[in-house]
C-alpha positions as a LaTeX table, in Angstrom:
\begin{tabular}{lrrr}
\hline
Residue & $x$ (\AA) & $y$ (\AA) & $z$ (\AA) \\
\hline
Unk1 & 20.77 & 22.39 & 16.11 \\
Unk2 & 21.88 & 25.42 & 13.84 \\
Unk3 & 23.29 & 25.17 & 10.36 \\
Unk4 & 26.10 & 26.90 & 9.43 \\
Unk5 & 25.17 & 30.59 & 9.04 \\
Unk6 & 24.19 & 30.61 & 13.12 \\
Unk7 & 20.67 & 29.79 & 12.42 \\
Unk8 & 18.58 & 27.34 & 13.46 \\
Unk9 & 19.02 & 24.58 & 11.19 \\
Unk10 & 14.92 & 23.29 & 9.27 \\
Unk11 & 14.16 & 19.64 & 10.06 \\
Unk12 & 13.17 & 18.29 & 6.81 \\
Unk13 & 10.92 & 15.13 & 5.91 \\
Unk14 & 11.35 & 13.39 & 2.94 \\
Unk15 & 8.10 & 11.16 & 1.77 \\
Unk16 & 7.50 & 8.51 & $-1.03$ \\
Unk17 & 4.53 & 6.11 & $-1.38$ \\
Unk18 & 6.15 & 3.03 & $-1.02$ \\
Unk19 & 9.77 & 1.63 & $-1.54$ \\
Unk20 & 10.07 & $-1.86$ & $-2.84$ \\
Unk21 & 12.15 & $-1.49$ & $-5.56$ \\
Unk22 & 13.82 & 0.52 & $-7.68$ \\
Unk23 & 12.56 & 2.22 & $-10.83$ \\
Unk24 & 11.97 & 5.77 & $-12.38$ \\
Unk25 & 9.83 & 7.19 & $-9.31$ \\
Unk26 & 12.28 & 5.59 & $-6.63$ \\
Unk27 & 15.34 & 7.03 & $-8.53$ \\
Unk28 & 13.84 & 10.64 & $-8.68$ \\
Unk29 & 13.14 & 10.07 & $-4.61$ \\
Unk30 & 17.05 & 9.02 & $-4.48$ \\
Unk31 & 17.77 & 12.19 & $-6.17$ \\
Unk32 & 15.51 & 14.13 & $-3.97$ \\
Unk33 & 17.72 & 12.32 & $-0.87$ \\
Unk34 & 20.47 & 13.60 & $-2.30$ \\
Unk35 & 19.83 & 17.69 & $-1.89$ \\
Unk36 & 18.82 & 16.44 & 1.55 \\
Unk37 & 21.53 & 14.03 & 3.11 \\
Unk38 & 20.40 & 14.49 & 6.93 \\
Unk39 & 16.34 & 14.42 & 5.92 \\
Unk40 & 14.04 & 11.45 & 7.80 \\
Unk41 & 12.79 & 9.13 & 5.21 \\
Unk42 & 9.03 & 8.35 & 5.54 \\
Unk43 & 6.98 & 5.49 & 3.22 \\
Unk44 & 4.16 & 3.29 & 3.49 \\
Unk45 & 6.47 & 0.30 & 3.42 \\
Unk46 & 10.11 & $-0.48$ & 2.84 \\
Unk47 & 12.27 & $-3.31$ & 1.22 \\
Unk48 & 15.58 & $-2.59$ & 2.02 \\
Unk49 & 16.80 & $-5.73$ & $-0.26$ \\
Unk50 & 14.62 & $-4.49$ & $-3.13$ \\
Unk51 & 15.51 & $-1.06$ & $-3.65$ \\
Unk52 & 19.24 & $-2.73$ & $-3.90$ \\
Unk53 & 20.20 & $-0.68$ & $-0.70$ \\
Unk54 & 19.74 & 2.40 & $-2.28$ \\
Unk55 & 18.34 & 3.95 & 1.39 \\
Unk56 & 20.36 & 1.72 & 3.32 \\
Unk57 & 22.13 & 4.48 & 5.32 \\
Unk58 & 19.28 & 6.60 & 5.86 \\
Unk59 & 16.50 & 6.76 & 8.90 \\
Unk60 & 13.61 & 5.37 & 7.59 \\
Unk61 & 10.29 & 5.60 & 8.86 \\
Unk62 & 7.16 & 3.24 & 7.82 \\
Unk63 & 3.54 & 2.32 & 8.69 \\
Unk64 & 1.90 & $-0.23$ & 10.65 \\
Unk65 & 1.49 & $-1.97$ & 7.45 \\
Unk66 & 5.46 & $-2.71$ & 7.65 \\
Unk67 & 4.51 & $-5.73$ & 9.57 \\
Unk68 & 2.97 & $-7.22$ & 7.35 \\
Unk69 & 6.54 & $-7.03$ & 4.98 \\
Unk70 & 4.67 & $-6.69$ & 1.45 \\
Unk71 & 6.97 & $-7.15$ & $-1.67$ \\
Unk72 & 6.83 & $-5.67$ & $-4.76$ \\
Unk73 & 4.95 & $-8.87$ & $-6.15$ \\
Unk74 & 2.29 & $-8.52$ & $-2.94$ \\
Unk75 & 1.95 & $-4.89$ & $-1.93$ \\
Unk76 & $-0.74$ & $-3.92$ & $-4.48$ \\
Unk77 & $-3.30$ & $-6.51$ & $-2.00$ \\
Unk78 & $-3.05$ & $-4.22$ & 0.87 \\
Unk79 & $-4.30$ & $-1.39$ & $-1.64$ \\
Unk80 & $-7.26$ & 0.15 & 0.28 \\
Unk81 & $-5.42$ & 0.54 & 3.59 \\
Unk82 & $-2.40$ & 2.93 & 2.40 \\
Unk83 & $-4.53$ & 6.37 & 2.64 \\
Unk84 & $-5.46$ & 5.34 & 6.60 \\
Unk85 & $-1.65$ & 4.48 & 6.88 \\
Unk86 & 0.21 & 7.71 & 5.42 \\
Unk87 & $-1.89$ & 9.48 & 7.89 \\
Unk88 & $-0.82$ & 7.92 & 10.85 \\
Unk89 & 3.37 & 9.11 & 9.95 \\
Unk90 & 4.24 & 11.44 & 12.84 \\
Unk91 & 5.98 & 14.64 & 10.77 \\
Unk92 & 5.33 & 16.97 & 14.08 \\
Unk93 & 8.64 & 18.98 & 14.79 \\
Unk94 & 9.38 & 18.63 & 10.93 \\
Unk95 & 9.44 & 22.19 & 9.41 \\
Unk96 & 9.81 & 20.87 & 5.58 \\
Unk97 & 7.87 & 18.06 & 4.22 \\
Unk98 & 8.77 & 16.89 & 0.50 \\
Unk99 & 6.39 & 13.73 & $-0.90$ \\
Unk100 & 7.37 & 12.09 & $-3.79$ \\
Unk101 & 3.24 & 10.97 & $-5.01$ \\
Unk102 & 1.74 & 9.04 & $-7.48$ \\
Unk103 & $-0.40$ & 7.05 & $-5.22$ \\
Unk104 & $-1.01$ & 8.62 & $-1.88$ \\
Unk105 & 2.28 & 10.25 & 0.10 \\
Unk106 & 0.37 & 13.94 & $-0.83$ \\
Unk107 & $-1.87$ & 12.72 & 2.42 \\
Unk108 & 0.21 & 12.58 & 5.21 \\
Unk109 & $-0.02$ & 15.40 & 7.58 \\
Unk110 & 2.61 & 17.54 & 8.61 \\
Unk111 & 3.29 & 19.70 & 11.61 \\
Unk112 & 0.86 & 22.96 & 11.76 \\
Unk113 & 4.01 & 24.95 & 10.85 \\
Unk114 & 6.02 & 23.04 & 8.14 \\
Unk115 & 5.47 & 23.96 & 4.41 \\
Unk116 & 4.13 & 20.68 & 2.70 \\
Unk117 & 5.75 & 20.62 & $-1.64$ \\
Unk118 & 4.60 & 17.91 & $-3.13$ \\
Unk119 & 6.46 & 16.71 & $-5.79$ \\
Unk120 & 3.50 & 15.04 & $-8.51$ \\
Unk121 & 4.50 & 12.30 & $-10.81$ \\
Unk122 & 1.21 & 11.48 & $-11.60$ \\
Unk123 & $-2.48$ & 11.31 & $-9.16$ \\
Unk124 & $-3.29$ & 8.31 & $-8.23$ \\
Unk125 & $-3.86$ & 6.38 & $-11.88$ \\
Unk126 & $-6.24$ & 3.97 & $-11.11$ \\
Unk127 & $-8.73$ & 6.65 & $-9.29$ \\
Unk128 & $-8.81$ & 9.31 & $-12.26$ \\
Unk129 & $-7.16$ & 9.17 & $-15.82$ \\
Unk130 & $-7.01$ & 4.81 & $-15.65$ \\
Unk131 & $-10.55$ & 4.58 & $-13.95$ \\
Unk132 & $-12.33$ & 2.80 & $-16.32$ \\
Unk133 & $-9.27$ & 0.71 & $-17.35$ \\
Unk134 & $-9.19$ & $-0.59$ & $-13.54$ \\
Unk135 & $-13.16$ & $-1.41$ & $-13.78$ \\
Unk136 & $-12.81$ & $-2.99$ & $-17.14$ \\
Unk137 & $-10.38$ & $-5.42$ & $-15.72$ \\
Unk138 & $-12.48$ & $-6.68$ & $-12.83$ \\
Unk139 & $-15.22$ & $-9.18$ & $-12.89$ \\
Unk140 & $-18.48$ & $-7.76$ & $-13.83$ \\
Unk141 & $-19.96$ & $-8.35$ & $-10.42$ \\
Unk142 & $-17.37$ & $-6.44$ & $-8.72$ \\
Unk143 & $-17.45$ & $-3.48$ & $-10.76$ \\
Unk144 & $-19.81$ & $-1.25$ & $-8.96$ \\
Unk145 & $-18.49$ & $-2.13$ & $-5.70$ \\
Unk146 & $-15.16$ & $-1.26$ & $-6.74$ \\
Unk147 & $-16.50$ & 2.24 & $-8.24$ \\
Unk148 & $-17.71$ & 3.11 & $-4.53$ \\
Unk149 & $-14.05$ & 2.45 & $-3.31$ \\
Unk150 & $-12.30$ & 4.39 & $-6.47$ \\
Unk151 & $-15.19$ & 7.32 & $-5.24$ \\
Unk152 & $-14.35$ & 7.06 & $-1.71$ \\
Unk153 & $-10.44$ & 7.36 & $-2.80$ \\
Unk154 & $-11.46$ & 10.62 & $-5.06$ \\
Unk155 & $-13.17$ & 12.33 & $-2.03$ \\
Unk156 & $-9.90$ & 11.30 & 0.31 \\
Unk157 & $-7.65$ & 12.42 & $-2.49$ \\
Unk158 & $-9.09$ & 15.64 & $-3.04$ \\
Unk159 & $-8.93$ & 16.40 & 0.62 \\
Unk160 & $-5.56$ & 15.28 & 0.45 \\
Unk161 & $-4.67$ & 17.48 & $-2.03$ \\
Unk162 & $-5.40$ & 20.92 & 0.35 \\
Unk163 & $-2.70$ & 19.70 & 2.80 \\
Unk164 & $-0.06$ & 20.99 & 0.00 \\
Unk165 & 1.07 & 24.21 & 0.26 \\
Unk166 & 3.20 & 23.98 & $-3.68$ \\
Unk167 & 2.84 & 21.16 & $-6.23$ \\
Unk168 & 5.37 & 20.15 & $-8.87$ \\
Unk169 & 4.31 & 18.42 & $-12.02$ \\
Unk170 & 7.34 & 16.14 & $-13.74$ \\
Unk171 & 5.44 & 16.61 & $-16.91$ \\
Unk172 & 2.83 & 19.22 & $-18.65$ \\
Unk173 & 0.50 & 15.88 & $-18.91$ \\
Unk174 & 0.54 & 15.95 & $-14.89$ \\
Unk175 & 0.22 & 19.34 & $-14.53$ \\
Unk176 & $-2.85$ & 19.50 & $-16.67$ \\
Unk177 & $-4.24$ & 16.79 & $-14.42$ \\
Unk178 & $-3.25$ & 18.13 & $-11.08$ \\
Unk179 & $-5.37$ & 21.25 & $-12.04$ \\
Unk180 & $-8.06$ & 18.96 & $-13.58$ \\
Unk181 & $-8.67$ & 16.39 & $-10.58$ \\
Unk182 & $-7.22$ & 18.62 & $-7.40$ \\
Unk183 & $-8.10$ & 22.53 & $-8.50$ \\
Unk184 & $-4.04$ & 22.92 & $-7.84$ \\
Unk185 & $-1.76$ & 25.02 & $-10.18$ \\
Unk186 & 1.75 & 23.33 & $-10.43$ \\
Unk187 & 4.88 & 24.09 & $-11.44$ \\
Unk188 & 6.56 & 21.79 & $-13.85$ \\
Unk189 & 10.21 & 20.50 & $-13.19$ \\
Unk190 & 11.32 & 17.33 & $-14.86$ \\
Unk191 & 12.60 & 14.39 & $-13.37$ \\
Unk192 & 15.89 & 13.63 & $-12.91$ \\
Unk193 & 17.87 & 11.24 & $-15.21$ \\
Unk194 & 21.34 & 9.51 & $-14.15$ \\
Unk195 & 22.28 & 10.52 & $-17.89$ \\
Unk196 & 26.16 & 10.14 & $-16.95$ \\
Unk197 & 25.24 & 6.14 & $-16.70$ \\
Unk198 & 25.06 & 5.98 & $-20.21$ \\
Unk199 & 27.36 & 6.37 & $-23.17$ \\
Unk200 & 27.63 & 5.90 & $-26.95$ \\
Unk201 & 29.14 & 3.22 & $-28.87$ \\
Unk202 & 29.91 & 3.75 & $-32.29$ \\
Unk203 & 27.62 & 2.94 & $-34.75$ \\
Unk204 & 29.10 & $-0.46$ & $-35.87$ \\
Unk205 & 28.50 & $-1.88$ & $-32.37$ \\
Unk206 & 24.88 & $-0.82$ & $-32.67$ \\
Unk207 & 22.84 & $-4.15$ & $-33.95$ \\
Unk208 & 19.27 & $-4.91$ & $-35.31$ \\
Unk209 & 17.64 & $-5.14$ & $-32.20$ \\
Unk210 & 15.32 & $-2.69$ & $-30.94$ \\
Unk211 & 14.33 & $-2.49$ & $-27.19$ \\
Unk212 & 11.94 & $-2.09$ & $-24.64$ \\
Unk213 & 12.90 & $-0.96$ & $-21.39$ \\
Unk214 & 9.57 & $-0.58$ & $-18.78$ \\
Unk215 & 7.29 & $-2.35$ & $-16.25$ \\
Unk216 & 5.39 & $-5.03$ & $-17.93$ \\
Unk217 & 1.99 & $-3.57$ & $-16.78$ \\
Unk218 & $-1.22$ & $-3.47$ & $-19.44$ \\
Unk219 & $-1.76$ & $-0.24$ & $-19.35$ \\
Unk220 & 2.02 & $-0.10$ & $-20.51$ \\
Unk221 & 0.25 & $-1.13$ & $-23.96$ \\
Unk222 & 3.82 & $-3.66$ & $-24.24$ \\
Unk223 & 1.56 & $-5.86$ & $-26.82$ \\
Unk224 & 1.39 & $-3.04$ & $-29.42$ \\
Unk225 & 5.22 & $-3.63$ & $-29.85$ \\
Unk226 & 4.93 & $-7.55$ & $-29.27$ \\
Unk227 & 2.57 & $-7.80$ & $-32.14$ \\
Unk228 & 4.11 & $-5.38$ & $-34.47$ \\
Unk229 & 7.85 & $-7.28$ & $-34.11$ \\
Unk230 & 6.02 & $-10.52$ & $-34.41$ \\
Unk231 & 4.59 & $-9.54$ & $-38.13$ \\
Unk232 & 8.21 & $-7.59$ & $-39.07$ \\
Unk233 & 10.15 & $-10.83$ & $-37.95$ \\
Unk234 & 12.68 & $-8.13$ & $-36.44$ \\
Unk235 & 14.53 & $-8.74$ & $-33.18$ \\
Unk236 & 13.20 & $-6.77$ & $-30.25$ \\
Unk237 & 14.47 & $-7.18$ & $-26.64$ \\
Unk238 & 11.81 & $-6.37$ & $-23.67$ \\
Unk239 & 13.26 & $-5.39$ & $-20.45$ \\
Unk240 & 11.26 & $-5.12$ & $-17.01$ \\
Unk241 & 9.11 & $-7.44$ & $-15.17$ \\
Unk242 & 5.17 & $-6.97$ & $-14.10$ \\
Unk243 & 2.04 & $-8.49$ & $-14.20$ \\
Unk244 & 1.45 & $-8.54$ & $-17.70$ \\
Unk245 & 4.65 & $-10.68$ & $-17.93$ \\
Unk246 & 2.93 & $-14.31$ & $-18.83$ \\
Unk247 & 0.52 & $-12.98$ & $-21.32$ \\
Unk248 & 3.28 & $-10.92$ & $-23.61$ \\
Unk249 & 5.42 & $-13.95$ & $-23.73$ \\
Unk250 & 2.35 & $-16.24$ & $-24.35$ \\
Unk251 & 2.02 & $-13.37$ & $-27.51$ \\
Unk252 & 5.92 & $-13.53$ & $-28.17$ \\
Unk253 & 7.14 & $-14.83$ & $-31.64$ \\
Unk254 & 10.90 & $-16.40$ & $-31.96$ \\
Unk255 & 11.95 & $-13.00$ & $-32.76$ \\
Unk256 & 11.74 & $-11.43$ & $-29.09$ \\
Unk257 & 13.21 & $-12.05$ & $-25.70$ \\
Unk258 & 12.54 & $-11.47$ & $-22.62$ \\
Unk259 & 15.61 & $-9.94$ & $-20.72$ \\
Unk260 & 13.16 & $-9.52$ & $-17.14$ \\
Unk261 & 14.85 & $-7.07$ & $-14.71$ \\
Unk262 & 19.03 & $-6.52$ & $-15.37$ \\
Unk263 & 21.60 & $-4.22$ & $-13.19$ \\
Unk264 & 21.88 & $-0.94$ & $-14.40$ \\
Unk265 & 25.11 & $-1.56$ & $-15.98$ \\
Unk266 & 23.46 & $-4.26$ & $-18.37$ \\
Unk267 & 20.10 & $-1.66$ & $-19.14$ \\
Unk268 & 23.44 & 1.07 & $-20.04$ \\
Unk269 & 25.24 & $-1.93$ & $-22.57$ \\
Unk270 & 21.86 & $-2.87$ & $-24.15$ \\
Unk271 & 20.54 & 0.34 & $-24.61$ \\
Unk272 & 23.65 & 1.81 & $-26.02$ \\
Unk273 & 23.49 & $-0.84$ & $-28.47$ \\
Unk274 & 19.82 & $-1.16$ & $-29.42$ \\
Unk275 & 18.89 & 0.25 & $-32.86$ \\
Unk276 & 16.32 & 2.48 & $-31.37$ \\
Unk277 & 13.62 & 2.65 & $-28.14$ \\
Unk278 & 10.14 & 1.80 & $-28.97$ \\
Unk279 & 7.70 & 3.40 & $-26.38$ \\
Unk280 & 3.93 & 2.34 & $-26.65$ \\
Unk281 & 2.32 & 3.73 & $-23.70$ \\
Unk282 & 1.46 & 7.24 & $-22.68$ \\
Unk283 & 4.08 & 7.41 & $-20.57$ \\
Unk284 & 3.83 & 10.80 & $-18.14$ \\
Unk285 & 7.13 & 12.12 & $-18.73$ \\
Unk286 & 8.59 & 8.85 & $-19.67$ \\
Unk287 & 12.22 & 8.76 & $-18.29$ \\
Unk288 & 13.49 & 5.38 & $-20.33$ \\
Unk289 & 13.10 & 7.27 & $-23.65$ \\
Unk290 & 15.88 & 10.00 & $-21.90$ \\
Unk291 & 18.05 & 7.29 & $-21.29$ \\
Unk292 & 18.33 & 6.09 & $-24.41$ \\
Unk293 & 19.07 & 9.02 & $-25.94$ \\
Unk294 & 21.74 & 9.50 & $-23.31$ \\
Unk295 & 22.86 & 6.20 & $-24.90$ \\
Unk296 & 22.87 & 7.98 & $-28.50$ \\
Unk297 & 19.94 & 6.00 & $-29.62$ \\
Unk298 & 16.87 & 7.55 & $-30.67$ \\
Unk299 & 13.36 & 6.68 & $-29.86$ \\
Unk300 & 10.41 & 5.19 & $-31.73$ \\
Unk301 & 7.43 & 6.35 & $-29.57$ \\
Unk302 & 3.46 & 7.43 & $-29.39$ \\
Unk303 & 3.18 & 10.59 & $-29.58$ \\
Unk304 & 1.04 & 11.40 & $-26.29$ \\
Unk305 & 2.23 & 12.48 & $-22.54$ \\
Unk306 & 5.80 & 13.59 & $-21.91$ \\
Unk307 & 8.02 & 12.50 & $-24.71$ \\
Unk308 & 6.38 & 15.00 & $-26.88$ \\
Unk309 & 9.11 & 17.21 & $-24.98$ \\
Unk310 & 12.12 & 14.93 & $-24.44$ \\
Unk311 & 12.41 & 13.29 & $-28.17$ \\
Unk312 & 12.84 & 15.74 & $-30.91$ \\
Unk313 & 11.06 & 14.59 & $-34.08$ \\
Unk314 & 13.13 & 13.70 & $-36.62$ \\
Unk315 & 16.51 & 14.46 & $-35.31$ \\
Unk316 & 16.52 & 12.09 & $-31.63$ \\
Unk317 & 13.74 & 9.85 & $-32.94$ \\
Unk318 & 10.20 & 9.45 & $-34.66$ \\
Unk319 & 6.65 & 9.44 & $-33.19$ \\
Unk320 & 3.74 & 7.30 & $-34.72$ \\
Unk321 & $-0.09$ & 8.61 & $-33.76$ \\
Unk322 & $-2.22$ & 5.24 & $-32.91$ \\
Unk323 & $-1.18$ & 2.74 & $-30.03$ \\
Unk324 & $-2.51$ & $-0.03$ & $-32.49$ \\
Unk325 & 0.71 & $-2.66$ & $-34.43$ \\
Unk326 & 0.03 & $-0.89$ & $-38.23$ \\
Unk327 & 1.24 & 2.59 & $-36.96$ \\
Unk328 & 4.40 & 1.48 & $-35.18$ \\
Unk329 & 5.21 & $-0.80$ & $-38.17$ \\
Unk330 & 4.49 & 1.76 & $-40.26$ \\
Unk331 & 6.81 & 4.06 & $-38.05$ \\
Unk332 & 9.34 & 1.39 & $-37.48$ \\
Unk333 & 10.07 & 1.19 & $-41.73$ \\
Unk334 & 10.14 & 4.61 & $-42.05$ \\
Unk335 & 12.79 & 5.74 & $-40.09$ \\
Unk336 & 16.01 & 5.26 & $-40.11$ \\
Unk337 & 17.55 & 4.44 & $-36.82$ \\
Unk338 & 21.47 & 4.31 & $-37.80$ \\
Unk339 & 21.13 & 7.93 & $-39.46$ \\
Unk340 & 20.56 & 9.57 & $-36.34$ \\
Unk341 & 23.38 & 10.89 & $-34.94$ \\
Unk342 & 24.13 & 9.89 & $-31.87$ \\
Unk343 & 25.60 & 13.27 & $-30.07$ \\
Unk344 & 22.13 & 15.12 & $-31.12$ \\
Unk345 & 20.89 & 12.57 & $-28.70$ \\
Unk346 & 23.31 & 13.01 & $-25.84$ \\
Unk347 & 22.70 & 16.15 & $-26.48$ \\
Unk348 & 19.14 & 16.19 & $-25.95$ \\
Unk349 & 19.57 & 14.18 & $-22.64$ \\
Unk350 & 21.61 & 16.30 & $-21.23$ \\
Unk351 & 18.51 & 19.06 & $-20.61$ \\
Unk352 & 17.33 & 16.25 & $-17.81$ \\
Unk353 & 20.20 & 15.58 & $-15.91$ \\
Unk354 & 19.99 & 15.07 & $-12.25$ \\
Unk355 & 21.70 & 18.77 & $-11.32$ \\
Unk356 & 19.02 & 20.38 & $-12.86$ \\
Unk357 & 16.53 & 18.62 & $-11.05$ \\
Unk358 & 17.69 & 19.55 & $-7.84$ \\
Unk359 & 18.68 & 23.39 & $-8.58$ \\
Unk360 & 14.66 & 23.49 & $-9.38$ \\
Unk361 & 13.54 & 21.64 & $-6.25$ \\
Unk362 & 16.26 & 23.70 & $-4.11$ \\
Unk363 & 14.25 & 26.86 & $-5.16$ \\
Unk364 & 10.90 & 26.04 & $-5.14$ \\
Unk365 & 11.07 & 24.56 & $-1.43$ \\
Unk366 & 12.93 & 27.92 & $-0.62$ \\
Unk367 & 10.68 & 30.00 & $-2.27$ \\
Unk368 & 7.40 & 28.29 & $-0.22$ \\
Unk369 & 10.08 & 28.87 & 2.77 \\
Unk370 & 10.12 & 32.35 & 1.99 \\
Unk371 & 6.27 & 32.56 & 1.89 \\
Unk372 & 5.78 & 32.48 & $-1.90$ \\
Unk373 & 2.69 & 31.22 & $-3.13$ \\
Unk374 & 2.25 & 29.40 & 0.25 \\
Unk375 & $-1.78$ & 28.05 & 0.44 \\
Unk376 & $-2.83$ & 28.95 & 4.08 \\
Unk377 & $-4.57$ & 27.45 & 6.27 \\
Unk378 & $-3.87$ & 24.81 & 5.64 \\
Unk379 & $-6.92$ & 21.96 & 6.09 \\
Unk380 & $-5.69$ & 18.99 & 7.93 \\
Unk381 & $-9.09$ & 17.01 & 8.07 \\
Unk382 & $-9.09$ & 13.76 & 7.67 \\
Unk383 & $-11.27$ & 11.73 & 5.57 \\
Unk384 & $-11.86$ & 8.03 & 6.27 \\
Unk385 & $-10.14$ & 6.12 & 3.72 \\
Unk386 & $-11.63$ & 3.52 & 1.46 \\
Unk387 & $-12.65$ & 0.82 & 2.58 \\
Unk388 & $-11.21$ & $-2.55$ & 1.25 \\
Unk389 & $-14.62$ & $-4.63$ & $-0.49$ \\
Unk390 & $-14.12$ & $-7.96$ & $-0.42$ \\
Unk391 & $-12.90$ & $-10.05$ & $-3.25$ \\
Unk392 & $-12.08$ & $-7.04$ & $-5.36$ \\
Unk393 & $-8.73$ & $-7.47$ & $-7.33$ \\
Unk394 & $-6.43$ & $-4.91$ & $-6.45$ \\
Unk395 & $-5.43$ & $-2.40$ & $-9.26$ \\
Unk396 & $-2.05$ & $-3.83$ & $-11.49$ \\
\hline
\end{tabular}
């Protein structure tokens, strides 16, 4: 097949770790799709129903562990196994492979000739930065067997890692750790965000409620806010679903809801309307707090990880400096929400729209095409992966 130009036209292979549903990872893959409408689609595992269809017209290619048809609520069990199962994905005749990793797609191996960029939203949390986090929350007597499995997942990781010929970082926090944990320089381009989804309203539609918008996961840190809206008495809607779900809502005071997951058109309407964001965690890049400045609402945040460089202090929001209730109370009272102006925000959200995104990925991959910066050889040995020990609960 040749492209338009006469010339043989690259077979390109698009990878993500796992597609079950549809949140900020799976929308940056979508975007990735995008630059490449005729690319093969390879992942761990697929739920056409839960990522709302968004793949539905694209060849997708999974892993043995297909057949077992893990959800998003189940898929987390199976842990152990993913590292032996991006491995086995056939990429031979592919001459561009593109994995969208947090987890594990940096592993697969591609054809002897393809360039391999790997697009980094974060290493695998629960082996390096949440380590101890993932121990704490096991049983005592499964601790140190689960350290030999988060070890054996370091050494396949690291191997992984020299299968890459280019890394991108979404975020100065993931670059730092890319170079920390793999011995990889990256470049950083952030994420895309669907910023035309979201509009203004004028300020008299905006009400007292302040929001939440993220997976309800621990490590999210959702309690912080829980706790702090509980002792304000001020409304505060949480939106997402996770595993942490029954315990915030066993914290929840009459003053907070629980919206679980809503359409995008419903995130746009609330967030547009929401007197500000209120981030707890140390989020990566953090692509909700974009999004609600795309709604003209600014952003109540921690001030760690990526929205250091997507909220501007002061004019799109406020940060507060401890993930404990007194500083985001403290934070909360001393700002002023409704005297932001809204088109400062826009604005500001306008730096991460999705067209950027893909200008920076277009180059990069042609770059490593041309032979820029390209790592060679590169090592294709594979490392066993590790080994599921009984009983352990699988990271949340």
């Amino acid at each position: 097949m040749q492209d338009g130009t006469g010339k043989p036209k690259l077979r390109v292979a698009l990878v993500h770790d796992f597609l079950l549903d549809l949140r900020g990872a799976e929308r940056v893959f979508a975007a990735l799709c995008d630059i490449y409408p005729d690319a093969d689609i390879f992942t761990a595992v697929y739920d056409p129903k839960g990522t709302h269809g968004r793949f539905a017209n694209r060849r997708v290619h999974t892993t043995f562990l297909q057949r077992l048809r893990p959800t998003a609520k189940t898929f987390r069990a199976l842990m152990p196994a993913y590292p032996y199962a991006i491995e086995s994905l056939d990429l031979r005749g592919y001459d561009v492979v593109i994995s969208s990793h947090s987890a594990w797609s940096h592993g697969v191996i591609p054809d002897e000739r393809a360039i391999h960029v790997c697009y980094c939203h974060n290493p695998f949390r629960y082996a390096w930065n949440a380590r101890e986090e993932t121990l704490h929350d096991n049983p005592a007597l499964l601790r140190a067997p689960l350290a030999m499995v988060l070890g054996r997942w370091r050494q396949w990781d690291t191997t992984a890692a020299r299968r890459v010929d280019r890394y991108i970082a979404n975020s100065e926090t993931t670059r730092q750790r890319v170079l920390r944990y793999f011995g990889r320089s990256s470049e950083i381009i952030p994420p895309p965000v669907e910023t035309d989804r979201f509009s203004p309203v004028p300020l008299s539609e905006v009400g007292r409620e302040y929001a939440v918008l993220s997976e309800l996961m621990p490590h999210k840190r959702i309690d912080v806010a829980v706790r702090a809206f509980n002792r304000m008495g001020l409304p505060l809607v949480i939106i997402g679903k996770g595993p942490d779900s029954r315990r915030l809502q066993r914290l929840a005071g009459p003053t907070i809801r629980f919206a679980g997951r809503i359409d995008d058109e419903e995130v746009a309407h609330t967030l547009a309307r929401c007197r500000g964001l209120v981030v707890t965690a140390t989020e990566e890049f953090g692509i909700a707090a974009v999004e609600a400045q795309a709604a003209g609402r600014p952003v109540i945040a921690l001030r760690a990880g990526g929205v250091a460089g997507t909220v501007v202090e002061g004019q799109t929001g406020v940060f507060f400096d401890e993930p404990e209730p007194d500083a985001l109370i403290a934070a909360v009272r001393g700002f002023d929400a409704l005297s932001v102006d809204p088109a400062a925000c826009v604005a500001n959200a306008r730096r991460f729209d999705v067209s950027s995104f893909q200008r920076g990925i277009e180059r990069v991959v042609n770059e490593t095409l041309r032979g820029e910066l390209r790592r060679t050889p590169r090592s294709t040995l594979r490392r066993s992966p590790p080994r599921r020990a009984r009983g352990l609960v699988a990271p949340r």
